[in-house]
N, C-alpha and C positions, 0 to 999 in steps of 0.2 A: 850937774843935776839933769841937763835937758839929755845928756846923753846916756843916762840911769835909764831915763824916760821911755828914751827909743828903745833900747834894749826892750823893754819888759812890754811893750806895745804888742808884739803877737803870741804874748801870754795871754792878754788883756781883747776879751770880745769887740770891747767897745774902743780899742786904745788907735792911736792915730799913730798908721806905719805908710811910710812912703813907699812910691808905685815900685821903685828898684827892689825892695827890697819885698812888697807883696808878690809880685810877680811869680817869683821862683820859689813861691811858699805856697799859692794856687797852683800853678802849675803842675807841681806833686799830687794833688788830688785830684786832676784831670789823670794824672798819667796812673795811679793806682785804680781808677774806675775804668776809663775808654774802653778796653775790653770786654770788663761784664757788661757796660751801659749796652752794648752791640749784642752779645752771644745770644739772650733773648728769643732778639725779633728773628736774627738768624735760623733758630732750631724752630720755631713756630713757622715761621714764611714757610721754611723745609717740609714742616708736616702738611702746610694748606695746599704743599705743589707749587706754589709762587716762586721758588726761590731759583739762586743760579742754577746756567739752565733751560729752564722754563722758558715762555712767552711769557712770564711776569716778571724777570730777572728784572725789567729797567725800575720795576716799582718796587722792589724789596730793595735798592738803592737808594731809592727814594724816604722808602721809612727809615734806612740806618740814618741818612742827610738828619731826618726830622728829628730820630730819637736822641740828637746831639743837640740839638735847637730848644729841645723842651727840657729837658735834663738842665741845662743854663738857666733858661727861663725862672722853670719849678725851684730850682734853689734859692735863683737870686728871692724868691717870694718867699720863701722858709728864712733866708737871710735876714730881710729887713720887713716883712711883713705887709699885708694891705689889709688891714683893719685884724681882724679877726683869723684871719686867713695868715697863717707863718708865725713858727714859733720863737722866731729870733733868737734860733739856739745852731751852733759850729756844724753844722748838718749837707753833706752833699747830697743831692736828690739824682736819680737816676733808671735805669727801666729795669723792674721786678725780676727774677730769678725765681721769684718764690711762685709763680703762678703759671710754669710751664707745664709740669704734670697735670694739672686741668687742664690748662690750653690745647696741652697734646690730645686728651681725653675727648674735648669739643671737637675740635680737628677731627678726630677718628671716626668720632660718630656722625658728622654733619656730611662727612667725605672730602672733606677738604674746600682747595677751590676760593675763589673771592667771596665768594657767600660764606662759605665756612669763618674766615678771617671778618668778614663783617659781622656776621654775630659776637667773634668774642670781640669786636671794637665796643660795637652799645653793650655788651652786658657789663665793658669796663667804664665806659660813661653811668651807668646805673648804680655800677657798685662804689666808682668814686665817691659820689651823691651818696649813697649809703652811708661809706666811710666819714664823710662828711657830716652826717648827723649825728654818727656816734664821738665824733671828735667834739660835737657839741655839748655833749650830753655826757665827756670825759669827766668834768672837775666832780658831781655827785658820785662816780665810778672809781674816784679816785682810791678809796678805801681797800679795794680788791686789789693794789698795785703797791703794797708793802714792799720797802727793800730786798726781801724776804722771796720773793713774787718778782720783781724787774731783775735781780742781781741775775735769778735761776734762768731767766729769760735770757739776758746780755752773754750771759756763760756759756749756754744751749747756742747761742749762735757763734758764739767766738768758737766752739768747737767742730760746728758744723761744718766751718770756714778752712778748718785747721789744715783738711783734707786737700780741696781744695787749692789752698797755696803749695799744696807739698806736690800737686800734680803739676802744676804751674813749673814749680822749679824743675820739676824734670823733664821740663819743655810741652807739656800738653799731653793728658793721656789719649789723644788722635793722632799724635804726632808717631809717625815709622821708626822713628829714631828715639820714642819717651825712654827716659833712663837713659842716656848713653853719658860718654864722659865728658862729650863735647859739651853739652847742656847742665848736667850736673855742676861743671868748674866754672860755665857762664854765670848758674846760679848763686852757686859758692863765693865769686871776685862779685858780684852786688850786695853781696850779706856783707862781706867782708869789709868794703868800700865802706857801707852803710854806718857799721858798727864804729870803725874808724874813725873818722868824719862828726860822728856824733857825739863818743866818748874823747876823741882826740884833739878836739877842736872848739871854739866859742863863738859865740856869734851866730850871724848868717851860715858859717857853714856848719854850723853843726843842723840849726835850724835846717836843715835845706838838703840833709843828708840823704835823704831817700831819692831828691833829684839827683843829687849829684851820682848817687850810686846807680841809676838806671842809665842817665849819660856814660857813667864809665862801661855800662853791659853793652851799650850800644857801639862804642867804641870798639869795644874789643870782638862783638859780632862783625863790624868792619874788616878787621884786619886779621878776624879767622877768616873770613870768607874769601880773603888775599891768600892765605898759603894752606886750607886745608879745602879736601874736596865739599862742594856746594851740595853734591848728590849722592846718593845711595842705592842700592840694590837688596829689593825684601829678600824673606827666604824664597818668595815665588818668584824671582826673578825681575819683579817690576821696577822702574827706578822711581825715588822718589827726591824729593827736595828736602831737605834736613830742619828742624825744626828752627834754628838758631841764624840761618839766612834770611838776609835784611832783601825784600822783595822791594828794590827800587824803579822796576818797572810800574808796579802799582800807583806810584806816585807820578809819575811821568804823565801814565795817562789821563789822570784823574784833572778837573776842569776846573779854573780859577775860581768863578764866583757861579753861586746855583740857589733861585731862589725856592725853600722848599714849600710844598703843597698844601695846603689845605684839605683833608675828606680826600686823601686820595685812593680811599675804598668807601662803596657807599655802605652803611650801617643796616642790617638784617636784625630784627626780630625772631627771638628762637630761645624758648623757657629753656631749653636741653644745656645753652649756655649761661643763661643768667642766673639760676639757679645756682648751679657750686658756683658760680664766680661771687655770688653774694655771699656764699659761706666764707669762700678765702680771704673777701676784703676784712671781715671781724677778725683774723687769722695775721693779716697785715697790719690791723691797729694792735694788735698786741704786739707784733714787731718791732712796730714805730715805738712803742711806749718804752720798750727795753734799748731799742737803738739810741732815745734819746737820753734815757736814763743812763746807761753806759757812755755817753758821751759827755755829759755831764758832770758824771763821776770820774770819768779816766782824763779828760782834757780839764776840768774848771774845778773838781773836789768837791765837789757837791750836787745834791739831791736836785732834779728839775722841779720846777713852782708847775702847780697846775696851770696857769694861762700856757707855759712853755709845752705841757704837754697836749693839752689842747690844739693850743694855733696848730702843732706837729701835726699831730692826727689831721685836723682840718685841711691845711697844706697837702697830707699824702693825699685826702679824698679827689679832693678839688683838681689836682694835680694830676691825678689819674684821669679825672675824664676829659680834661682838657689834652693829654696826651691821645689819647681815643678821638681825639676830632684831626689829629693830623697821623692817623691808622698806628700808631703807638703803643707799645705796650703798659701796663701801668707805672705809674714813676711814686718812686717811695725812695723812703731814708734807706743810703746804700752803706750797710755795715763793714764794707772795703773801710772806706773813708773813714766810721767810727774808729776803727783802729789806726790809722794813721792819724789820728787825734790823741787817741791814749796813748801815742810813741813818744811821739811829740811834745805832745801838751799845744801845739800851738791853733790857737781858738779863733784870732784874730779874725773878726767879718769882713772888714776890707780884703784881707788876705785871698779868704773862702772867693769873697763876689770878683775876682779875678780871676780864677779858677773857672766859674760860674763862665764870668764874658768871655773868657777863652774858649769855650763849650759852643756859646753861641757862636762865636767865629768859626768853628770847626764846622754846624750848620751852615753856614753860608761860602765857607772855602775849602770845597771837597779836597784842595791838594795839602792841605794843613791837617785836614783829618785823616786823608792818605798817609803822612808823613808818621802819625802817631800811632795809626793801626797795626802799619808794619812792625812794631815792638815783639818781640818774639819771648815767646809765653814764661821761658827760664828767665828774662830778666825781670820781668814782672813777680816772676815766682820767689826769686832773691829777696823782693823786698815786701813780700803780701805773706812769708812762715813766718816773719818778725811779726808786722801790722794783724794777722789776726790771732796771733798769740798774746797780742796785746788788749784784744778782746775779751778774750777768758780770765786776764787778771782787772779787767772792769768790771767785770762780772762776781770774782769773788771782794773787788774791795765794797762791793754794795751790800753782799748776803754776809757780811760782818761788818757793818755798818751798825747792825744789830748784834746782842747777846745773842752765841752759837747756844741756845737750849737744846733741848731733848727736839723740843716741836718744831724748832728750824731745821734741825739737822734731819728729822723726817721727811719736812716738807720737801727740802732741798736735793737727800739720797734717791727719792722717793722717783722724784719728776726727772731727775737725770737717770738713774739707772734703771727703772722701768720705760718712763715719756720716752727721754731722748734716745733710750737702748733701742726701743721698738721702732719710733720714725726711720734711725737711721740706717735700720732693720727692717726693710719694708717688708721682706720675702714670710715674715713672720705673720704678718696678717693676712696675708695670700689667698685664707678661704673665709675672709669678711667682704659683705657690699662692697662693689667699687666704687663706691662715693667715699666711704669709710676710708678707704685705701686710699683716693689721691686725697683726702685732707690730712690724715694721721701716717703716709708712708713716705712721701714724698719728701719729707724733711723729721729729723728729731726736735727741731724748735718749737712745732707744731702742740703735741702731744704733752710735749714737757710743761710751755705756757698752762694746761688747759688742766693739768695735775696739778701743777703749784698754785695755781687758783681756787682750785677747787678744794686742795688741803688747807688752803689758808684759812678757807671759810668754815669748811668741819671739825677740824683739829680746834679745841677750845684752847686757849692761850693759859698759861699756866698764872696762878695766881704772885703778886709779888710779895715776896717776905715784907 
């Protein structure tokens, strides 16, 4: 019986699993996120001038250290909640993606520079707070957030993603070497690993197959980098480093223990930033609400309760500006992780706030987050075409959660093949506002939320026989 028990424990949110066995089930969802949680602050530092480089390189260091720190943090507070705040739902929190076409847009127009990066710090302190009130004011708003409406949402992103991990697998499309064979068959022996392991196996290891299959990528990027060349030559001649070499100098250099900084950009005042950024935060609770909906539906089989969507929202608000006090980008529900839920199925909170402390560690021991950065993007890629493919099928178990009507099936063609066609189609809006353009071009999540909403509400519901 007790060993029924154990088994079925990281199916189970609330079930009691030991550290051995959380460990390497957190872990997985450090190792599916560390990348985007970083790319971020990266392409933003890049536009303000801060970045490698620079005479600010030491502090674009700095923010990657934090944005490992609070990402830990902000979950473990979504994990188990402090009052109000956290939705006590399977959720890794992590730094936004969704808010760099604005950010870039600030950047551009402020001219970059430390002031430039301090305004969008307080405009994300402001718009957390924002976020935060509407998360308040979630469970009366609940009504606009039909199955019908979250499924179209969770599907819009799973697809978003889709891209994405298929660039990943072919090593990074920055990479000199994107598409070659070497990255491709990296790619290919982690899928393979993965799917193995999971169908072929019980237990732990099936449980735990996405680790194991990145360990296996990491291996076998070891022992190419033993017998095939490290380097390459473009068509211009230049040489490069191949995308799938495991850079252990990195690690080398990188310093045991670093305590990270507080405010280490001071905050600027500037409408030019706070304005769209308060558009994006309404933009991100709609996000959150499908992220958790999909995660709900694809890891636990059911529908989130308003308190769960709420604390969520609240959690991203609050969490965002608390990230904005250590020059952080905003931290929200990271739909990587939503799919590696719906793979899975494993929900288990213990599991997650392991994942969670490992984050924090990674903030305070630069050569452990050294360690996990060097991950090179095909192995990552191997296991993120599965996890957000597993998105888009939480996505449709929610939008047939309901009878497919004439009025669902509108609502739902309607917001993907006009919404999501056009976001992910920026070039189409080309000669609207550029306000218009980075809320509705930057993403098809965007556009698509803001149709299925809005059909929800005009489309009259048909009457029942």
């Amino acid at each position: 019986m007790e060993k029924a028990e154990t088994k079925g424990a990281a199916f189970d949110f609330y079930g009691k699993l030991s550290l051995t066995k959380a460990v390497p089930l957190g872990l997985q969802h450090v190792l599916a996120m560390f990348v985007g949680n970083l790319t971020p602050i990266l392409i933003i530092t890049g536009a303000c001038g801060i970045g490698a480089g620079s005479e600010f390189a030491e502090l674009q260091v700095d923010l990657l250290q934090n944005a490992m720190l609070v990402a830990g943090i902000v979950t473990l507070v979504q994990l188990y909640a402090i009052g109000p705040v956290g939705g006590k739902v399977p959720i890794i929190m992590g730094t936004s993606s969704g808010f760099i076409g604005v950010f870039n847009s600030v950047a551009k127009v402020m001219g970059g520079g430390i002031a430039g990066y301090g305004a969008i710090m307080l405009a994300s302190v402001l718009g957390g707070l924002f976020e935060t009130v509407l998360g308040f004011l979630l469970k009366p708003l609940r009504r606009f957030f039909p199955a019908v409406v979250t499924g179209t949402v969770v599907l819009s992103i799973g697809l978003s993603l889709v891209s994405v991990g298929v660039n990943s697998f072919g090593g990074g499309n920055m990479a000199a070497d994107f598409g070659s064979i070497e990255n491709l068959a990296l790619g290919a022996l982690v899928t393979v690993v993965i799917i193995a392991f999971k169908h072929g196996t019980k237990g732990m290891t099936s449980a735990s197959s996405i680790l194991i299959g990145i360990i296996a990528g990491y291996i076998a990027s070891a022992v190419m980098g033993l017998f095939l060349s490290p380097t390459g030559i473009t068509a211009d001649g230049v040489e490069y480093t191949k995308a799938w070499v495991l850079n252990w100098d990195k690690v080398a250099e990188a310093s045991w223990f670093s305590i990270p900084k507080l405010m280490p950009v001071p905050l600027v005042f500037d409408l030019r930033a706070i304005v769209p950024v308060l558009i994006m935060f309404i933009v991100t609770a709609v996000e959150t609400v499908g992220d958790i909906s999909g995660v709900m539906e694809g890891g636990m089989g059911r529908e989130a309760t308003d308190s769960e969507l709420s604390g969520g929202v609240i959690c991203d608000g609050l969490g965002s500006s608390f990230a904005a006090l250590f020059g952080v980008l905003p931290n929200t529900s990271f739909s990587q992780n939503v799919g590696l839920v719906a793979m899975t199925k494993i929900v288990n909170r213990h599991a997650l706030a392991t994942g969670a402390v490992f984050l924090v560690f990674c903030g305070l021991l630069p050569k452990l987050a050294a360690l996990i950065s060097i991950m090179p993007q095909s192995v990552l890629g191997g296991a993120a075409v599965m996890m957000f493919s597993s998105i888009v099928i939480s996505g449709i178990q929610l939008i047939t959660k309901e009878p497919l009507t004439a009025r669902n099936i509108t609502i739902v063609s309607t917001a993907l093949g006009l919404g999501y066609g056009i976001g992910a189609n920026g070039a189409v809006i080309a000669g609207l506002p550029e306000a218009v353009q980075l809320i509705f071009g930057g993403s098809g999540i965007v556009p698509a939320a803001i149709l299925a909403i809005v059909l929800n509400i005009v489309i009259p519901r048909e009457k029942e026989a």
